[in-house]
N, C-alpha and C positions, 0 to 999 in steps of 0.2 A: 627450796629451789636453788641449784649453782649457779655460781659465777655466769657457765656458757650460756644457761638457759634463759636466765634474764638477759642477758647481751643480746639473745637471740629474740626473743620478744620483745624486747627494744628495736631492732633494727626492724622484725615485721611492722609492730605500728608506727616505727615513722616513715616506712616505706609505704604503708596502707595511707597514710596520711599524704604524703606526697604525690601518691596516686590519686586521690581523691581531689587535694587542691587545682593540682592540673586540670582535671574534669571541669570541676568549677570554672575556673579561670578560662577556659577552653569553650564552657556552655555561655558565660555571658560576652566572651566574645564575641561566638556566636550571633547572643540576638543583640548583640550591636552592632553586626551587618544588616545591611535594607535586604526587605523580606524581596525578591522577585516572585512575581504572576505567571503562571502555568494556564492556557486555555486545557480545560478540559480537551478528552479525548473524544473525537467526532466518531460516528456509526457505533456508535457502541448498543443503542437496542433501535435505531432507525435505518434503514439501508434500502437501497436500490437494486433491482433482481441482477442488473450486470452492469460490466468495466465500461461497456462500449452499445452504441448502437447507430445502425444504419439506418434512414427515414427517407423515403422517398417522395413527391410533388405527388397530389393530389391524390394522396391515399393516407387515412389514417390509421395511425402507428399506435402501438401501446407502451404502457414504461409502469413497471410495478412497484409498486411503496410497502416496503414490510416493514414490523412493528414487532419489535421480539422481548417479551416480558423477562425478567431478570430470573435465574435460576432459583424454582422450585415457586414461582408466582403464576398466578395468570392478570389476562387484562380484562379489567373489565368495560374501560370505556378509553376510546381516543380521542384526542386533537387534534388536526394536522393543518401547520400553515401552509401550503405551498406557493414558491417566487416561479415563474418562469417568464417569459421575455414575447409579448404580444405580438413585436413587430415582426418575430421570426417567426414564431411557431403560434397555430391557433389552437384552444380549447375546442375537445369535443365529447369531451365525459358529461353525460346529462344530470350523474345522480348527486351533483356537487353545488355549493355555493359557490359561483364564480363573479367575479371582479375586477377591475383592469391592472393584469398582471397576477393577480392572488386567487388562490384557490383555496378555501376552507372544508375540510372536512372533518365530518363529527360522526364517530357509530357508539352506542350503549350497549351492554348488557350484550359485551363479547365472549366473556367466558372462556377464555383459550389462551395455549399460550404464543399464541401467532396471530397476529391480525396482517392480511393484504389485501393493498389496494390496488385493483387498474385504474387508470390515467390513459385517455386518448387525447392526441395531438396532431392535426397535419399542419406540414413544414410551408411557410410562404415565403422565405428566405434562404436559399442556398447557403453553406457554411457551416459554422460548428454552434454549438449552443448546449446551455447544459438547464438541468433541472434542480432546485433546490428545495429541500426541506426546513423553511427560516426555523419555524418552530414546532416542538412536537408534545405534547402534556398526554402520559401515560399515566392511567390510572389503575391501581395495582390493590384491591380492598382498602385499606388506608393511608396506602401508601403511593404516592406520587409523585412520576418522575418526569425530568424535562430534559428535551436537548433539544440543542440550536446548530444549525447552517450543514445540514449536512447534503450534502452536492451528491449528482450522479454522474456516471461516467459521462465520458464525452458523448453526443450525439451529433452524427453527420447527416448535413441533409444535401441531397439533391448530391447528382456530379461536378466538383468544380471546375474540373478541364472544360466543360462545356461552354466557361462562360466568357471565351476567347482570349482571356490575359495573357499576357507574356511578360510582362516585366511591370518591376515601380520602380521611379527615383525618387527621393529625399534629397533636395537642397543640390538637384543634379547628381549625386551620386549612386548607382544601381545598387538596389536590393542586393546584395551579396548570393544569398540563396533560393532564390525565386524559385517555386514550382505552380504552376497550378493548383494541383491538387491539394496545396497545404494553405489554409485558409487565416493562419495567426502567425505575427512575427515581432521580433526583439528589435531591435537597432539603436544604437548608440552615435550620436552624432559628433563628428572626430573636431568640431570646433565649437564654442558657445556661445552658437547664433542663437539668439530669441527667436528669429523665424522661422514655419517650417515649413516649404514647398515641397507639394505630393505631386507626381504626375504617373499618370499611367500609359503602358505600350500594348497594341498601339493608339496611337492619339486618337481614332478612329472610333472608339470604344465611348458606347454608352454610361458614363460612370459619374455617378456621384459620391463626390469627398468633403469628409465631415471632420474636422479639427477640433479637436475638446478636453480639455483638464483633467486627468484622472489622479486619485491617492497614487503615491509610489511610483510615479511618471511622470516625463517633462509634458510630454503628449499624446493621446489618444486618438490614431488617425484611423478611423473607419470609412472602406470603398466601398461603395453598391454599384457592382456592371450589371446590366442587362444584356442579354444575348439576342440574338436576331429574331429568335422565335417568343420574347416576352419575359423569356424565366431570368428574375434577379437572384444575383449572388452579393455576400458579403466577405470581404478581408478586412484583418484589423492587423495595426502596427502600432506597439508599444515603444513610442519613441523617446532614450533618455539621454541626457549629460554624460558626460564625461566628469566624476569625483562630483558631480552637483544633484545631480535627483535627488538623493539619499536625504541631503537635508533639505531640499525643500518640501518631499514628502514628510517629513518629520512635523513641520510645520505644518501642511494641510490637515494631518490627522490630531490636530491641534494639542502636541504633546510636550509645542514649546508657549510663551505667550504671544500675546499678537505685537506688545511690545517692549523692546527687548533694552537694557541699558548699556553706556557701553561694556565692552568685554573686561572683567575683570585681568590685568598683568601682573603674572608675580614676576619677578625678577631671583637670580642668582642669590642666595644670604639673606632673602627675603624671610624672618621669622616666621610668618602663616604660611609660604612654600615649604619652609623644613616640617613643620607640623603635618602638612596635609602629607607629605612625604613618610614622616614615620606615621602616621592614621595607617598609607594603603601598605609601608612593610609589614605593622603586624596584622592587619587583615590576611596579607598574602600568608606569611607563615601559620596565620590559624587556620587557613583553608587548608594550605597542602597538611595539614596535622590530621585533621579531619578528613581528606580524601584519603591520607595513607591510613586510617583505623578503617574508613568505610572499607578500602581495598580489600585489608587484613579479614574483616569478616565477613568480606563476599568469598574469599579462597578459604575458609571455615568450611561455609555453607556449603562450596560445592563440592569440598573430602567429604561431608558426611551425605552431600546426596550424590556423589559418585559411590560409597558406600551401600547406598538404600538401595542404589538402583542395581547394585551388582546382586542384592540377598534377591530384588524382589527376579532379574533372571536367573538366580539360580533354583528358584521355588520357594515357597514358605515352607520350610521343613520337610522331613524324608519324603513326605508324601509329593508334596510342593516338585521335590527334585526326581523325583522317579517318574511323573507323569511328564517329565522335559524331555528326559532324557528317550525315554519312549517315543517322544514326538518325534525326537532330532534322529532315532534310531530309521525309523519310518518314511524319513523323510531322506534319508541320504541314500535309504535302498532301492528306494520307487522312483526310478530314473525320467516319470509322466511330469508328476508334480515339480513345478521352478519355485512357487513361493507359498510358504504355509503364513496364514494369523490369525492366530491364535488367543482369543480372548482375550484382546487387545484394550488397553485401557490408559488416556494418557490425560494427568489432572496439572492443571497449572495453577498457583495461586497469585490472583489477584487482590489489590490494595482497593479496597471501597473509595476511599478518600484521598486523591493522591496530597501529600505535601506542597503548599508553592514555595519552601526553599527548603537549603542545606538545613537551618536554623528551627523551622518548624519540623523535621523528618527526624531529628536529633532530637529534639525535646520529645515528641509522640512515643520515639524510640525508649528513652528513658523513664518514661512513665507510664510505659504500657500502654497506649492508646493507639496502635495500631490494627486496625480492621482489615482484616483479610478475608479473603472468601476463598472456594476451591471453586475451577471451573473445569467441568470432564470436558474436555474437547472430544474423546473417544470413550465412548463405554460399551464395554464387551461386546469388541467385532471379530469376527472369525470368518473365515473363507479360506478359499484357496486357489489357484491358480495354476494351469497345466502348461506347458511349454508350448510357445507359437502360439498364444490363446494372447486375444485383443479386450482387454479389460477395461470398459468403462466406466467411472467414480464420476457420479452423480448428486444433488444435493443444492440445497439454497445454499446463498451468502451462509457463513459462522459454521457449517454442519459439520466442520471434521474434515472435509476433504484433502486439502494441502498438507492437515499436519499428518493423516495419515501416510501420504505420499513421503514425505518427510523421513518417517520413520521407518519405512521401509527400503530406502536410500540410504538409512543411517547416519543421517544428517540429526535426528532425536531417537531416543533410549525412551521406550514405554513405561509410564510409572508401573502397569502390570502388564502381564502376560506375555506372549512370546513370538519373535516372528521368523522365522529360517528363507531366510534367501542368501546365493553367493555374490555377496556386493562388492567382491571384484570383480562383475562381468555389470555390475549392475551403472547407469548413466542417466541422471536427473536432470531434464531440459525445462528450466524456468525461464523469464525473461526478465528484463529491468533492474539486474543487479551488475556491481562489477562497472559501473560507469563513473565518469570522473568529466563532469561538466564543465571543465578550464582546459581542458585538453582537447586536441582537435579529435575529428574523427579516426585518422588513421593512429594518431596514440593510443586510442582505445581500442583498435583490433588487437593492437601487441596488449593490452592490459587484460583487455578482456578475456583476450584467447589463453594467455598466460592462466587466469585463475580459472579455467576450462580445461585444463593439464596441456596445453600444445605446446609443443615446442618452439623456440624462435625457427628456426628452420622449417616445421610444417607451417606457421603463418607465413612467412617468405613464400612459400611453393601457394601457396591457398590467397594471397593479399589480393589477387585480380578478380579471384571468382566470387568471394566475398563481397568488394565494390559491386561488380558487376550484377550480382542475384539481388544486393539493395535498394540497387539502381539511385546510387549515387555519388556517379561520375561526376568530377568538379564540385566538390564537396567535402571531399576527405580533408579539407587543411584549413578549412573552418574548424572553431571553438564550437561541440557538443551542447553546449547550452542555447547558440542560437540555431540549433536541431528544433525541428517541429517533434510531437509526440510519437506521431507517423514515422518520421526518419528514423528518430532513437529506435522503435520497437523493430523498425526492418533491418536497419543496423544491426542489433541483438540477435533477432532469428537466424542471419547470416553466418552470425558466427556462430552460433551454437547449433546448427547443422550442416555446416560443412567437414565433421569427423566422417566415418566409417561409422555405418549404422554399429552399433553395441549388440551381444546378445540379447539385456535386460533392459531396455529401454521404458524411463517415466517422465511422463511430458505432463507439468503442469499449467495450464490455461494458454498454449503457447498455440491453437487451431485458432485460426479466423481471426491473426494480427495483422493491423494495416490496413489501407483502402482497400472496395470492395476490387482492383485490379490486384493487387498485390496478396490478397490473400487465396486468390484462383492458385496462385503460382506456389506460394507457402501450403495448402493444402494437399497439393499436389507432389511436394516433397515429403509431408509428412506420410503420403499414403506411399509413398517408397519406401519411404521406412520403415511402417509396420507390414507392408509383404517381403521383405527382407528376410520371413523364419523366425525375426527373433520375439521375444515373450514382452506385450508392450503395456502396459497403466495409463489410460490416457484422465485426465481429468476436465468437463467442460460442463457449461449451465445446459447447453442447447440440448435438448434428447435426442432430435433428429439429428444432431452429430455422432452422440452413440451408439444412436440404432443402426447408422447407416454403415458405421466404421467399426464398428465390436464387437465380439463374439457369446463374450460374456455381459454382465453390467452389475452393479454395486451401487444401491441409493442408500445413503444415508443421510440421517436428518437428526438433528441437534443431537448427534454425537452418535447416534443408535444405529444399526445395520437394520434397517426397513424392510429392504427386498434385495437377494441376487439370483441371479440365473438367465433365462435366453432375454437378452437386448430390449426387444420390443412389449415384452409384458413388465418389464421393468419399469421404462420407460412409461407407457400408459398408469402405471400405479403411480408414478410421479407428477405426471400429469394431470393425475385427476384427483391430486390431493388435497384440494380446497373441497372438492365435493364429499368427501370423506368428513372435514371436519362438519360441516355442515350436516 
C-alpha cells in the first residue's frame, strides 16, 4: 500500500470516527433532555357522523357513534362510555344503560369492520352543548384497543334570538360582541378585580346567573333567560385575567404544589446562574443540531418521493405509459368530458406508536424500532365527469372524500393512477384555514383573501360586501379569537365566495355553515354557483343535499368507489348501508 493510500485511510477512519463520536455525544445529549408527553391523537377509530348539528324543543333528535376497526381487522365486541350534560339535553335511546349524565354501551359478536350507534336526545336548554365519547375499548380478536375524550361537533338547540337578550356587562363594562344568536364568550377583564358583576339587558329579563371556578379560567359565568312563552336558554362566558389565569390554572390542574417556598433568586456572577446558563446553551445547540439533520432527511425523503411519484405518473413501464398516454390522448379530444380518474390510489404512511419526544424518536430511529403502517386513504377509484355536470362525494367520516377532492385540485399527487383535469380553471372552496386569531376581523379579509389569490385591490372594491353577507357590522376591529365559531365560519364563507364563480368549482363541507338563518342565505349562494354552467364537486354527509343538488353522485366508503351514477339511488344505497351489513 502507498504513501497516498494510507493517508487516505487514515483520514477516512478518523473522519468515520469523528462522525460517529458526534452521534454519540449528540444521542446522550439527547436523553439528557426531559422526555415531553404527547396526548395521543383523538378520532382516530371513534367518531361522530357530523361537524355540526341542529336540535329542535320537543322533538327528539339523533347523533350517531361509529367505531372503526384498524386496517385489515374487524370488531368483535364494543365498549362505549358516553358524557353528555342532563341539565341540557335528555336521554331517549331505550336500548342503553343509562345514568346520570353516562351512558354505557356494550354489543358482542359484531363481526364487522364498522360498528354504529344511534343516540336519541331532546333538548331542554336552549344553547350549545356537545356529546362525548369519555371512553371506548375495542376489541379486535386479541387485540385490544382504547381511546379517550372524543367530542362531537357542536350541537345547537333551540333558537337563541328568541330568548330576548340584548346585551351583558361585566363589572359594568358591555360585552364587546354581543349577538343573540352566539351562545359562548371569551372576555378578559382590563383590571385585577377579584369580583365579577354580571348583568343582563334588558333588566326586565327573566335570567339566572351562576358564577363558578373553572380549570384555565378566572371565571365561569353561566345565564339561564327564559322567554315569555317558558322556553329557557343558556350563555356562557369564560371570564379571564389579564397575564394572571395562566398561572393560576396551572395550579388548579395541580401541576405545581399546594405549597410553594420561597422563589429561588439567582443573581448576576451567581456560579449555579452561569451553570444553569451553560446547561440551557448546550441543550439549545443540540436541539438546533438535531432539528437541522431531521430537516436534511425530510428534504431526502421528499427528492425521492417527488421521484416515486413522477415514475408512478408516468406508468410502471411501457405498458404503464402507453395506457396514459392513451388516456390523456382521449381525453383532450372529447371536448364532453372536464375530469377523468382513473384508478386512483392514494396511501399514506402512519407511525403505530408516535414518540413523546425528540430524544425517544432519535433512539427508535437508530435502532430500528419504528412501526409504521400504510393507510389507503383511496383505493382504485375511477369515474368521470362531464362538463356543467354537479357531482356529489358522499361517504362516512375517514372514507376518502377530502383527500380525493384534494387531489384533484392538485393540492396532493396520487401514489397511483392518474387524474386529467385543467387545474388552471380549476377552485377549491374549504373553510377554516388562512386565519390568524390575534388579528382583528378586517386583517384577516386582507390575509385571508390574499392566500385565496385576490388582489389588494379586488378586497378594497369587495371589503363592504364581505362585511355585509357576514353580517358583521361593528365587529370588524375586534381580535378573531374572541369570534364565536359561527362568526369565523361566516367570516370564511364570505370571503371565499365573493370571486366570480370559476369554471371548475370544488367545494368541500362548505353547504349548511352557520345558524340555521345564515345558512338559508349561504345555500342559496352556493346554488348560484353551481347554475352558473360551470362543472361543480360538491362534498357533504347529508344525502338529501346531494340528491336535491346533483346531477351525478360518488359514495365512497373506507377508501373504495361503492356506487356512482343518478343522485338518488346512490344516495338510497348509502342509506341503507347498515341494513346491508346486517
Amino acid at each position: 500500500m502507498g504513501e497516498t493510500e494510507k493517508e487516505t485511510e487514515k483520514f477516512y477512519k478518523s473522519t468515520n470516527f469523528k462522525v460517529l463520536s458526534c452521534l454519540v455525544i449528540l444521542l446522550f445529549a439527547l436523553m439528557a433532555l426531559p422526555s415531553q408527553v404527547y396526548a395521543l391523537g383523538e378520532g382516530e377509530y371513534v367518531e361522530f357522523g357530523s361537524d355540526e348539528y341542529q336540535w329542535w324543543f320537543d322533538e327528539v333528535s339523533p347523533i350517531g357513534v361509529y367505531v372503526n376497526a384498524p386496517e385489515g381487522e374487524t370488531i368483535d365486541s364494543v365498549k362505549l362510555t358516553v358524557h353528555y350534560n342532563e341539565n341540557i339535553i335528555e336521554n331517549e335511546t331505550g336500548d342503553v344503560t343509562a345514568t346520570e349524565n353516562v351512558i354505557t354501551i356494550e354489543e358482542y359478536n359484531i363481526d364487522a369492520e364498522e360498528y354504529r350507534k344511534t343516540l336519541r336526545f331532546k333538548p331542554l336548554v336552549g344553547g350549545r352543548t356537545i356529546i362525548a365519547v369519555a371512553e371506548a375499548v375495542i376489541i379486535c380478536g386479541e387485540n385490544v384497543y382504547t381511546e379517550k375524550n372524543v367530542r362531537s361537533g357542536n350541537i345547537y338547540l333551540g333558537n337563541p334570538e328568541e330568548s330576548g337578550m340584548q346585551g351583558i356587562t361585566i363589572n359594568g363594562e358591555r360585552l364587546p360582541i354581543f349577538s343573540a344568536k352566539e351562545v359562548e364568550y371569551v372576555y378578559t377583564l382590563e383590571t385585577n378585580s377579584e369580583e365579577v358583576i354580571v348583568k343582563t339587558q334588558p333588566s326586565s329579563l327573566d335570567a339566572e346567573i351562576v358564577i363558578a371556578n373553572k380549570a384555565g379560567t378566572f371565571k365561569q359565568v353561566t345565564i339561564y333567560v327564559t322567554n315569555g312563552i317558558g322556553t329557557k336558554y343558556r350563555y356562557e362566558i369564560d371570564v379571564h385575567k389579564e397575564n394572571v389565569y395562566q398561572a393560576e390554572a396551572i395550579v388548579e390542574e395541580g401541576t405545581l404544589p399546594a405549597e410553594k417556598s420561597e422563589p429561588e433568586i439567582l443573581m448576576q456572577g451567581d456560579p449555579k446562574n452561569n451553570s444553569r446558563n451553560k446547561n440551557m446553551t448546550t441543550i439549545v445547540i443540540v436541539e438546533l443540531i438535531a432539528i437541522f439533520a431531521i430537516l436534511l432527511l425530510i428534504r431526502v425523503r421528499m427528492s425521492y418521493r417527488k421521484k416515486q411519484l413522477a415514475k408512478y405518473n408516468r406508468g410502471k413501464g411501457r405498458r404503464g405509459k402507453e395506457r396514459a398516454d392513451k388516456l390523456y390522448a382521449a381525453w383532450a379530444n372529447n371536448k364532453e368530458i372536464e375530469i377523468v380518474v382513473d384508478h386512483v390510489t392514494m396511501k399514506f404512511k402512519l407511525e403505530r406508536e408516535e414518540a413523546s419526544s425528540l430524544k425517544e424518536a432519535l433512539i427508535r430511529r437508530i435502532k430500528g424500532q419504528v412501526n409504521n403502517e400504510n393507510f389507503k386513504a383511496l383505493d382504485n377509484v375511477s369515474f368521470t365527469v362531464n362538463k356543467g355536470e354537479v357531482l356529489g362525494i358522499i361517504g362516512t367520516n375517514g372514507s376518502g372524500k377530502s383527500t380525493l377532492l384534494k387531489i384533484v385540485s392538485g393540492a396532493l399527487t396520487p401514489t397511483k393512477g392518474t387524474v386529467l383535469v385543467d387545474r388552471s380553471r380549476v377552485q377549491l372552496l374549504t373553510l377554516g384555514t388562512g386565519f390568524d386569531n390575534e388579528l382583528t376581523g378586517k386583517e384577516n379579509v386582507y390575509l385571508n383573501g390574499s392566500l385565496n389569490g385576490y388582489s389588494k385591490e379586488f378586497i378594497d372594491e369587495k371589503y363592504e360586501d364581505i362585511v355585509t353577507f357576514a353580517e358583521l357590522e361593528g365587529f370588524m376591529e375586534e381580535r378573531v379569537k374572541n369570534y364565536s365559531s359561527g362568526m369565523v365560519s361566516r367570516l370564511a364563507f364570505a370571503i371565499a365566495t365573493i370571486r366570480e364563480t370559476p369554471e371548475i368549482l370544488i367545494l368541500d363541507e362548505v353547504l349548511g355553515v352557520g345558524d340555521m338563518f345564515f345558512r338559508k342565505k349561504s345555500n342559496a349562494r352556493i346554488k348560484e354557483m353551481m347554475n352558473s354552467g360551470s362543472t361543480v364537486l360538491i362534498v357533504s354527509h347529508s344525502p338529501a343535499t346531494i340528491a336535491e343538488n346533483c346531477t351525478k353522485a360518488v359514495w365512497i366508503e373506507r377508501g373504495k368507489l361503492r356506487a356512482f351514477g343518478e343522485p338518488k339511488n346512490v344516495c338510497k344505497q348509502y342509506i341503507n348501508m347498515d341494513k346491508e351489513q346486517k
